[in-house]
C-alpha positions in Angstrom: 42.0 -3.6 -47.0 42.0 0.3 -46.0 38.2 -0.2 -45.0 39.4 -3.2 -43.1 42.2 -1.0 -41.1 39.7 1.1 -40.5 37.0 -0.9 -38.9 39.2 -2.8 -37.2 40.8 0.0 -35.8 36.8 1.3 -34.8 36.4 -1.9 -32.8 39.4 -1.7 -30.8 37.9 1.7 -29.8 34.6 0.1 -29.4 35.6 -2.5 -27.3 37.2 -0.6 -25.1 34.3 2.4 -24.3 31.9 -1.3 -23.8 33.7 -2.3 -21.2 34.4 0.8 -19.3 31.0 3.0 -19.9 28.1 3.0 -18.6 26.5 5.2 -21.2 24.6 2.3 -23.7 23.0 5.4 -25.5 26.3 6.5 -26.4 28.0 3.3 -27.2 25.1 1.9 -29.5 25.1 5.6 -31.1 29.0 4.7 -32.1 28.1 1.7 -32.6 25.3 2.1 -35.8 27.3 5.3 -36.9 30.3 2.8 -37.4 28.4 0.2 -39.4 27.5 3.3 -41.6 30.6 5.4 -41.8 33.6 2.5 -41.7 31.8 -0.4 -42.9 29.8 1.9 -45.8 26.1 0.6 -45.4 23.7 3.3 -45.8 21.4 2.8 -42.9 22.0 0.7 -39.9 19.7 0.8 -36.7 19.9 -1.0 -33.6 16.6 -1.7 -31.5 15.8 -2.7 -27.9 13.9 -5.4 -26.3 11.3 -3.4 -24.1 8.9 -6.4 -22.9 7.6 -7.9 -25.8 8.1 -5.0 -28.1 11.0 -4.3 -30.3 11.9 -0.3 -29.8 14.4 0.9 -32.4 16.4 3.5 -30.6 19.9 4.3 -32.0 19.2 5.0 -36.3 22.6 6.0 -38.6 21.9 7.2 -42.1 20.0 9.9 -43.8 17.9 12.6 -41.6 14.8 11.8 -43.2 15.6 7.9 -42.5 16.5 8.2 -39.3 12.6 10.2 -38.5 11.2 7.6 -40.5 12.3 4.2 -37.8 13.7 6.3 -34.7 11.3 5.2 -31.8 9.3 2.3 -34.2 7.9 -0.8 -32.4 7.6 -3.6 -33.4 6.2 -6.7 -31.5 9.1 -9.0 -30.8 7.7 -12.0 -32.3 7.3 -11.2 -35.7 11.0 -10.7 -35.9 11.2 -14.2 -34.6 9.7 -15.4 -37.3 11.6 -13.4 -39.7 14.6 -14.9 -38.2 13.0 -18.4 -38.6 12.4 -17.8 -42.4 16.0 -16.6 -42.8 19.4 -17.6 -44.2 21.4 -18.6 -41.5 25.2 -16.4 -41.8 26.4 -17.5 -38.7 25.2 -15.1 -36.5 23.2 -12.8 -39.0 20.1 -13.5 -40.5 19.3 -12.7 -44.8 15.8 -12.7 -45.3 16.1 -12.6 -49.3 13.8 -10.3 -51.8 10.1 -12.6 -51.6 10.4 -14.1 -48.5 9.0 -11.4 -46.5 5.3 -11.6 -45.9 3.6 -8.7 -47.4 2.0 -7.6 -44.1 5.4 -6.9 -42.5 6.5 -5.4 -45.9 3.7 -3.0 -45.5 5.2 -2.3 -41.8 9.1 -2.1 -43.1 11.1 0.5 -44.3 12.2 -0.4 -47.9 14.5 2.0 -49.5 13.5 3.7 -52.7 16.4 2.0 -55.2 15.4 0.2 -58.5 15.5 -3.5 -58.7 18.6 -4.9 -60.1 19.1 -8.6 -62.5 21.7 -9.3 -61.1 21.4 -11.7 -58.5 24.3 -10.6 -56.5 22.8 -7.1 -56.3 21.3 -5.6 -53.7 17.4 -6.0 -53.5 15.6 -3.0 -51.9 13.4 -6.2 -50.0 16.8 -7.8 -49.0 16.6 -7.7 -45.2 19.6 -8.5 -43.3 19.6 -9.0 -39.2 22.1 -9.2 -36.5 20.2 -11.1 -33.3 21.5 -9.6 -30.0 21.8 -12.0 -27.6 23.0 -12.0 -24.2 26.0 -14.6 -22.8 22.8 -17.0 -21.4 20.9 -16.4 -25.1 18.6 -14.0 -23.4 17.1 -11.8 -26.8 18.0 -8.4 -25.9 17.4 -6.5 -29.0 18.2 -6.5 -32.8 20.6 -4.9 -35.4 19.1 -4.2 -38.9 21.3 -3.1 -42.1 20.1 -1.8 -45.3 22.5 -0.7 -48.6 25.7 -2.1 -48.8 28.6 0.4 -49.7 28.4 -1.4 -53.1 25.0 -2.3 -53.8 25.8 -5.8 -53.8 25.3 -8.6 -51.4 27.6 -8.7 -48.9 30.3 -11.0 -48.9 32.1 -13.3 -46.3 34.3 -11.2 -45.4 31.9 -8.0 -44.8 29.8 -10.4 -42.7 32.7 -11.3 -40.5 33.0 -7.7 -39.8 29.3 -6.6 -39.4 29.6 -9.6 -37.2 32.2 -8.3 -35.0 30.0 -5.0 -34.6 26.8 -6.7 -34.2 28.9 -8.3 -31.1 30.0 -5.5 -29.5 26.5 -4.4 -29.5 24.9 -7.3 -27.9 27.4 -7.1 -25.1 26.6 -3.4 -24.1 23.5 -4.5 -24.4 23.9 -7.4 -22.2 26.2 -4.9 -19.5 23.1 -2.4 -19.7 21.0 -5.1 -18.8 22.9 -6.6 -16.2 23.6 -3.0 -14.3 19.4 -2.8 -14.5 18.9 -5.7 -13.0 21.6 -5.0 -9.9 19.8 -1.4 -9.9 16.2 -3.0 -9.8 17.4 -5.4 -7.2 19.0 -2.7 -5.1 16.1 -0.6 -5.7 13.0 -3.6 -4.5 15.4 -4.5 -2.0 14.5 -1.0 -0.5 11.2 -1.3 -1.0 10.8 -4.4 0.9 13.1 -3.2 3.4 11.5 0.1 3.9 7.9 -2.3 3.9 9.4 -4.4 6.5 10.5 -1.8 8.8 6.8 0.0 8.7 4.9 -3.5 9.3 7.4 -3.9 12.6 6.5 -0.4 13.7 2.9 -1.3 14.0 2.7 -0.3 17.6 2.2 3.4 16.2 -1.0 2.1 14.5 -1.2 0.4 11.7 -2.7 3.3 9.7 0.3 4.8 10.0 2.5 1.9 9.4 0.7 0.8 6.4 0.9 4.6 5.3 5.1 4.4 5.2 4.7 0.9 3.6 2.7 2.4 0.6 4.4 5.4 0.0 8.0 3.4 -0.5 6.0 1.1 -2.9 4.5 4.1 -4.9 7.9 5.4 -5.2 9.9 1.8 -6.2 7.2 1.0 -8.7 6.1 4.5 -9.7 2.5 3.9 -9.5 -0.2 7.0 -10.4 -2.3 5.7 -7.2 -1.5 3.1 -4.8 -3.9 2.2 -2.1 -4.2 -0.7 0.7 -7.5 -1.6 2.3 -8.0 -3.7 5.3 -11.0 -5.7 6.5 -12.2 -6.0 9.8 -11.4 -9.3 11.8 -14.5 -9.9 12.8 -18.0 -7.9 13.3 -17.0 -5.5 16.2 -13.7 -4.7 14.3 -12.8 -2.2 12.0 -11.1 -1.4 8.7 -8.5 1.4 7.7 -7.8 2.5 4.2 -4.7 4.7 3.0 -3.7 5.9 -0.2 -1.2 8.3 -2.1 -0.6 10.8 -3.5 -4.2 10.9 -3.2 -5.7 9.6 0.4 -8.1 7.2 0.8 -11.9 8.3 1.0 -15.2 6.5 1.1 -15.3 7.1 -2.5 -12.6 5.4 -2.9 -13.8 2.0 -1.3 -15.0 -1.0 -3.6 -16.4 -3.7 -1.5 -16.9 -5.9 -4.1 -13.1 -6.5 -4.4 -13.6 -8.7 -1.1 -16.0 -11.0 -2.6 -13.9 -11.6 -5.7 -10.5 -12.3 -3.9 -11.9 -14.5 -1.0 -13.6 -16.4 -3.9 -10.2 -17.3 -5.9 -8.6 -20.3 -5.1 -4.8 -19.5 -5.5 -4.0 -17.0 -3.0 -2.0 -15.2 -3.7 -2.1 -13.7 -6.6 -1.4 -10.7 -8.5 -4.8 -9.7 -10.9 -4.3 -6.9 -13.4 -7.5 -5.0 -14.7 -7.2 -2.8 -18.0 -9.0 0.2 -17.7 -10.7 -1.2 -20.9 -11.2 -4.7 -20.1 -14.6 -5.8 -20.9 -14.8 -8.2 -18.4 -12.4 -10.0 -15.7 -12.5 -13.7 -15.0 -10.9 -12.9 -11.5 -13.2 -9.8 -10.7 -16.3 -10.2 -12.1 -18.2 -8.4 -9.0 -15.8 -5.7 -9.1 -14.2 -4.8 -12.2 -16.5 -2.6 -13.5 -16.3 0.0 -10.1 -12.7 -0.2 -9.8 -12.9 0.6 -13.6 -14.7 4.2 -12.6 -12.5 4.9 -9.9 -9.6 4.1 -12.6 -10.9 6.8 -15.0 -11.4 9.6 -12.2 -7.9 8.8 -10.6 -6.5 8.3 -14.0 -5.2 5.5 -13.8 -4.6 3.3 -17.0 -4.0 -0.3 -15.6 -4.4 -1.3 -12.3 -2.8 -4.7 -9.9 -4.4 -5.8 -7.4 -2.4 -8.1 -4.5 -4.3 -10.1 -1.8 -3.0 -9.5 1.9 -3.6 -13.1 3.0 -1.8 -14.1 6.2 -2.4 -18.1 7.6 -5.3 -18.5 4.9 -6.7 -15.3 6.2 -8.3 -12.6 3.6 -7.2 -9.7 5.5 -6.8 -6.8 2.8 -6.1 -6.3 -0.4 -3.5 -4.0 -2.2 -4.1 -1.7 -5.1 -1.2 -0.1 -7.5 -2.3 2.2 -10.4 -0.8 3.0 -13.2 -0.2 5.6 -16.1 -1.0 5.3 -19.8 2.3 3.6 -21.7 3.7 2.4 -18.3 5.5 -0.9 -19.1 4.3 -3.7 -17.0 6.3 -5.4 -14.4 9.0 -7.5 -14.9 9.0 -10.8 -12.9 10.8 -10.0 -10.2 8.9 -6.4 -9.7 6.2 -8.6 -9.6 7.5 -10.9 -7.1 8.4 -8.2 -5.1 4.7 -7.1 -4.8 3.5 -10.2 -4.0 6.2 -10.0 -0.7 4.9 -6.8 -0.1 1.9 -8.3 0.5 2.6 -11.1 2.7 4.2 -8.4 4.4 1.7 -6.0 4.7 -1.1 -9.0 5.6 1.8 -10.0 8.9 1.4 -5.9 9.6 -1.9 -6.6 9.5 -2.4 -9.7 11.7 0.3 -8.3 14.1 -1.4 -5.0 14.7 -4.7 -7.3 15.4 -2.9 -9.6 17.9 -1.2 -6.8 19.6 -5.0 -4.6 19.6 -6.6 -8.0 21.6 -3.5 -8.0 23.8 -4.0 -4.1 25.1 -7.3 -5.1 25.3 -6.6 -7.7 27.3 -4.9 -5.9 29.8 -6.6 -3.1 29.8 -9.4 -5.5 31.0 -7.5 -7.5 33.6 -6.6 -3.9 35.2 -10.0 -3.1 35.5 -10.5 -6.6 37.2 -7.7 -5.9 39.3 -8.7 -2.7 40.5 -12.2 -3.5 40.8 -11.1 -6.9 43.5 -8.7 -4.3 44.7 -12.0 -2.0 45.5 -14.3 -5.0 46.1 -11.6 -6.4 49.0 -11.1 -2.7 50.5 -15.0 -2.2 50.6 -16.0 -5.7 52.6 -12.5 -5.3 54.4 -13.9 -1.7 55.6 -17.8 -3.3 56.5 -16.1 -6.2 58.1 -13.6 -4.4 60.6 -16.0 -2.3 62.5 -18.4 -5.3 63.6 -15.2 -7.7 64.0 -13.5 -5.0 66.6 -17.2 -4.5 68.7 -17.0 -8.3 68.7 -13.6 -8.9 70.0 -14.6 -5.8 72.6 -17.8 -7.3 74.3 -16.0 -10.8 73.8 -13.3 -9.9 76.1 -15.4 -7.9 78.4 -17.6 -10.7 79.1 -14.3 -13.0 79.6 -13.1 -10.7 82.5 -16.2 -10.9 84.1 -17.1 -14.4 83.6 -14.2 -16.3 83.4 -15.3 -19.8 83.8 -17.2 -19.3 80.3 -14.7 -21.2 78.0 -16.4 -20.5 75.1 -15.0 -17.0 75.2 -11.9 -18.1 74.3 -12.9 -19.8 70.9 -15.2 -16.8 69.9 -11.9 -14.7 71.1 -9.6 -16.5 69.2 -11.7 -16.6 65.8 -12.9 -13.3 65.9 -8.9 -12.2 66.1 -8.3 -14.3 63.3 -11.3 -12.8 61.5 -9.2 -9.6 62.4 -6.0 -10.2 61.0 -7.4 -11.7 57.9 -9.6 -7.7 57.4 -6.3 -6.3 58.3 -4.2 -8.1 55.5 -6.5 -7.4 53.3 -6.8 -4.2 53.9 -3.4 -3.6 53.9 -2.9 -5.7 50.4 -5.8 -3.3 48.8 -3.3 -0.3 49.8 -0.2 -1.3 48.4 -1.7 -2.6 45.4 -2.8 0.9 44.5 0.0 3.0 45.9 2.9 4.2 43.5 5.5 5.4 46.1 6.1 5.4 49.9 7.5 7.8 52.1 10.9 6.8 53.2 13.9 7.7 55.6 16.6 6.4 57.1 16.3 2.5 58.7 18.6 0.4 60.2 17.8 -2.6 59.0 19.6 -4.9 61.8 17.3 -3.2 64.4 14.3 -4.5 62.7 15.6 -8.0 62.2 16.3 -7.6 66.4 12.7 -6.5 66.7 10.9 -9.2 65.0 13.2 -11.9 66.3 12.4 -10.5 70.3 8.6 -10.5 69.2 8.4 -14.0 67.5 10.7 -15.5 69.8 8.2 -16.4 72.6 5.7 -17.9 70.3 8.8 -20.4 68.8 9.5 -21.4 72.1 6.2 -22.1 72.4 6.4 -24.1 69.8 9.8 -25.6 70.7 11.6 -24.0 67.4 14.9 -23.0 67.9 15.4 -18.6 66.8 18.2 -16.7 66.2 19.9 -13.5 64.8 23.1 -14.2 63.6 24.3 -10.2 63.5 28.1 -9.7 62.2 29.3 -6.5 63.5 27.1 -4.0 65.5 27.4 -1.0 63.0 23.8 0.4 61.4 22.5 -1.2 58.6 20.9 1.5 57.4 18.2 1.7 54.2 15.9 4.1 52.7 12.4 2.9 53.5 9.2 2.7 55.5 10.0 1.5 58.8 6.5 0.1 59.8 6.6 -2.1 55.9 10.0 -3.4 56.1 9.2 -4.9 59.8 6.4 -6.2 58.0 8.4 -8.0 55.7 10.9 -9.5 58.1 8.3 -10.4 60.5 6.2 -12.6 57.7 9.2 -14.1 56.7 10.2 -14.9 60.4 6.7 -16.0 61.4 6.4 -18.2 58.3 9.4 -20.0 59.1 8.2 -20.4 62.7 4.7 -21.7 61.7 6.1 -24.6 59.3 8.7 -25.8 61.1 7.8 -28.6 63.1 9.1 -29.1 67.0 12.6 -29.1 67.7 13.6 -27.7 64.5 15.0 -24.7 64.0 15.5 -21.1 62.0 18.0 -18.9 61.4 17.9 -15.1 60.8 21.0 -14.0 59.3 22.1 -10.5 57.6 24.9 -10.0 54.9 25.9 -6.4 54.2 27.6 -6.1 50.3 28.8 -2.8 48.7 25.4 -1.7 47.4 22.9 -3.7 49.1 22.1 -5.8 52.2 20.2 -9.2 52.3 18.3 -10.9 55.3 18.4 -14.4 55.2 15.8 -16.6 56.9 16.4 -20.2 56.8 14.2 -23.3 58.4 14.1 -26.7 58.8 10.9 -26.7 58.0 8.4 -29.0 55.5 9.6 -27.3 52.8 7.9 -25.7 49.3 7.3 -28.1 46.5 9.0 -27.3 43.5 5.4 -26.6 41.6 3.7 -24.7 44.8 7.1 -22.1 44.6 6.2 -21.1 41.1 2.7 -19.5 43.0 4.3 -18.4 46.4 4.2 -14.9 46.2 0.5 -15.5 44.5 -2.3 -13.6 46.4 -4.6 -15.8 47.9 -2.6 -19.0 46.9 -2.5 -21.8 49.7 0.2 -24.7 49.3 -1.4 -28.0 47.9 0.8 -29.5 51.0 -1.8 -30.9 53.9 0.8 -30.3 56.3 1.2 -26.9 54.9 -2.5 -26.6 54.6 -3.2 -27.3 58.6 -1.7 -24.2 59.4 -4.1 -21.3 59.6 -3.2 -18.2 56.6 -4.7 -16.2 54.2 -2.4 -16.4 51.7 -1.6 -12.8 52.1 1.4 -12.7 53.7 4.3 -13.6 51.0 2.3 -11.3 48.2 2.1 -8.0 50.4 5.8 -9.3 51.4 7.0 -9.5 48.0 5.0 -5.9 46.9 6.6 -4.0 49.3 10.1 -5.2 48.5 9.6 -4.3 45.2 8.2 -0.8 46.0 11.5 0.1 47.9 13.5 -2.0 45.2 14.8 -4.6 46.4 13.8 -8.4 46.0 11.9 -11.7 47.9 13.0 -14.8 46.6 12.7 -18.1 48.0 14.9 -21.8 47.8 13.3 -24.4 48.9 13.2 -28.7 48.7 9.9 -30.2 49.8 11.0 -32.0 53.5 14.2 -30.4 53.7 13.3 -26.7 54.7 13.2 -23.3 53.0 15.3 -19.6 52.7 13.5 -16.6 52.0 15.8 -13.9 50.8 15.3 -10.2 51.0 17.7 -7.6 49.6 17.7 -4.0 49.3 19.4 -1.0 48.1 21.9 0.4 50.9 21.7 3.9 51.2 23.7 6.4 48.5 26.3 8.6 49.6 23.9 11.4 48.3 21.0 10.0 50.6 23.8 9.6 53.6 24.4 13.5 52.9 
């Protein structure tokens, strides 16, 4: 009963350092030193489940016991057969004298005491188990006892007590597990995050990028050598490979790995290669290269993952590790595979976004080269045009009766206004900033309704400047390209409005900016020709529209030069109803006004 007190009394103890330490060393330390010392048996050792290996790593008993089994292995499942071939004492497991297969007697300690007749006595090949089982029945390890206090079987009442140790074992077994498996989550977590956060900075290059993403899988998974290899897109692209610690080098680069991976049929997938493998079903080009670079980066085993984005072979993945490094659990492993998909989106991102500068990059050149190409015929056109439109209206004042003159007259001015739009859309195209100073804004609406106003009455189109107030307007600006842009917009309105219609100029002065307001009633902007307007060169798809003489010009050059002293154009229209064109800008700062 004493011995009872006493391990009773050992438990309480135990129970209470399980459930608030962290230490498991410690606890299973107490825990087989308490089988020995309270409970009397003269060895007791407690082993983990490491993969598929039984490690024994907390021995009580004598020294030269305890250097005998500390750090053994033994593979997992002959244990479970053990415990298949044993006496069933509710939770422990007797494997009686004879039962053991003489193999694993070779591999088991069996204490030197003599053979006894009786058959309650202790047998030094009596083998009795305590399975430690998580709350789910995960196997998380085993408890082994040898010599009972009394040299004799033990009875019910022992076993209810080694039970209640083997117990407390199995749960700081099971809390050890469960705080790795919220570490190892924590710590993939990271390394996905971390993997993430490089593929999205892939406008830095994706060397880089995929640099950061290796190094935080190197240090999650704590691989000897890790290194990612890409494959070009297509024959005029090209392929990057990084590495660490060690970078990547030519010498480093296995070709064949592409021809084995793009071969396999369930992408993706993780392949392992031992640096001893014979051969490998998965990599038969490859194995035996990657095997060499194994041995000079010493490197023991070695996983390779696929970077396969929309079906795409795009890279591949390499992770090397040490001698005696335990393999990867299933979610390590999962993880990996994520880094991959991961890396492959990098990958396929950094490609899209390459074509995309390249794309641009291209369209400028177009761009500039029209811009050129318009400048240059502009330039050849203008000098002929003007010594046309000379000797044209010489010969009208001397021979007025000619009435051809007026045709060639009128055409050749045309000709003229187009090679001076265009020659004033190559400038603005190409100009970054314009000299400004002070404008008043209403003076230029006054202007431009005074010039335009003969030709609408010509036309018999109603014009008019409603002005509020007769204080300055005044703007920072060009004054010559600001009465450019009111007078297209006041022209435009005049040219498509029909007879007896009307537009209206109108101003509206806010706390920061000022708007001009010019408003028809004329045949209107169909809702798909407005998304073009301010296109250069685009014509309406309206005939009526289409009947009036343009080049298209006008609205674009508009539009630039509002945006160049920042303001706006925008435009409301209904097809038959009539359009506003709006254009705002900045008023001047009280730091300009100083």
């Amino acid at each position: 009963m004493p011995r009872n007190q006493g391990a009773l009394s050992r438990l309480a103890e135990l129970m209470r350092r399980v459930n608030s330490s962290t230490d498991t060393e410690v606890i299973l330390e107490e825990i087989a030193h308490g089988v020995v010392d309270v409970l009397g048996y003269g060895v007791a050792a407690i082993a983990r489940l490491e993969g598929d290996v039984l490690v024994m790593t907390n021995v009580a008993g004598p020294p030269d016991v305890v250097a005998q089994i500390l750090h053994r292995r033994t593979p997992a499942e002959q244990i479970l057969d053990e415990f298949r071939e044993a006496d069933r004492w509710g939770i422990l497991r007797f494997v009686p004298a004879g039962r053991m297969s003489e193999e694993r007697l070779r591999a088991a300690w069996i204490p030197e005491v003599e053979p006894s007749d009786d058959p309650d006595a202790w047998h030094p090949q009596h083998a009795l188990y305590a399975p430690l089982y998580s709350a789910g029945g995960e196997l998380l390890g085993n408890m082994a006892v040898d010599l009972p206090a009394d040299g004799r079987v033990p009875d019910e009442a022992d076993r209810e007590l080694l039970e209640m140790f083997a117990v407390q074992a199995g749960v700081a077994l099971s809390n050890a597990r469960e705080r790795e498996r919220l570490t190892d989550r924590a710590r993939l977590d990271r390394m996905l995050t971390s993997v993430a956060a490089a593929g999205a900075g892939v406008q830095g290059g994706l060397a880089q990028a995929m640099t950061a993403a290796v190094e935080a899988v190197a240090e999650a998974l704590g691989t000897t050598q890790s290194v990612v290899r890409t494959f070009p897109s297509d024959v005029q692209g090209h392929q990057i490979g990084v590495g660490t610690p060690r970078p990547f080098t030519p010498d480093h680069d296995v070709p064949e790995i592409r021809e084995d991976l793009a071969a396999l049929d369930d992408l993706p997938v993780l392949v392992e290669l031992g640096l001893h493998d014979v051969a490998s079903a998965r990599l038969p080009s490859s194995a035996e290269p990657v095997q060499q670079l194994m041995r000079a980066l010493r490197v023991q085993r070695a996983l390779v993952c696929p970077l396969v984005s929309q079906d795409d072979l795009v890279g591949y993945l390499v992770l090397g590790f040490a001698r005696n490094t335990r393999p990867l659990t299933p979610s390590e492993a999962d993880a990996v595979l994520e880094v991959g998909r991961l890396l492959a989106q990098a990958v396929r991102a950094s490609r899209v976004l390459e074509t995309e500068q390249r794309l641009v990059q291209e369209l400028r050149e177009l761009a500039r080269y029209r811009s050129e190409l318009i400048a240059t015929i502009s330039h050849e056109l203008k000098t002929p045009l003007t010594a046309i439109l000379g000797h044209a209206e010489l010969i009208a004042d001397r021979h007025p009766d000619m009435t051809s003159l007026d045709a060639i007259i009128r055409n050749a001015q045309r000709l003229n206004n187009l090679v001076a739009n265009l020659l004033h859309y190559s400038r603005i195209q190409g100009r970054r900033e314009t000299v400004r100073r002070a404008v008043d804004l209403a003076e230029l609406c006054e202007a431009s309704v005074d010039l335009l106003s003969i030709r609408a009455k010509q036309a018999g189109v109603g014009l008019a400047f409603d002005r509020t107030g007769t204080a300055p307007v005044v703007v920072f600006g060009d004054p010559e390209e600001l009465a450019r842009v009111i007078d297209n917009m006041v022209d435009n309105a005049v040219k498509y409005t029909p007879e007896d219609g009307s537009v209206a100029v109108s101003m509206e002065v806010g706390e920061d900016e000022v708007s001009i307001e010019v408003t028809d009633t004329g045949i209107g902007i169909s809702s798909a020709d407005q998304g073009n307007v301010f296109s250069a060169f685009h014509r309406s798809t309206n005939p009526n529209a289409l009947s009036v003489p343009g080049t298209g010009l006008g609205l674009p050059i508009a539009q630039r030069i509002a945006e160049s002293h920042g303001g706006t154009l925008s435009v409301r229209s209904d097809l038959g109803q009539g359009s506003t064109f709006r254009f705002t800008l900045p008023l001047r700062s009280p730091r300009e006004q100083g």
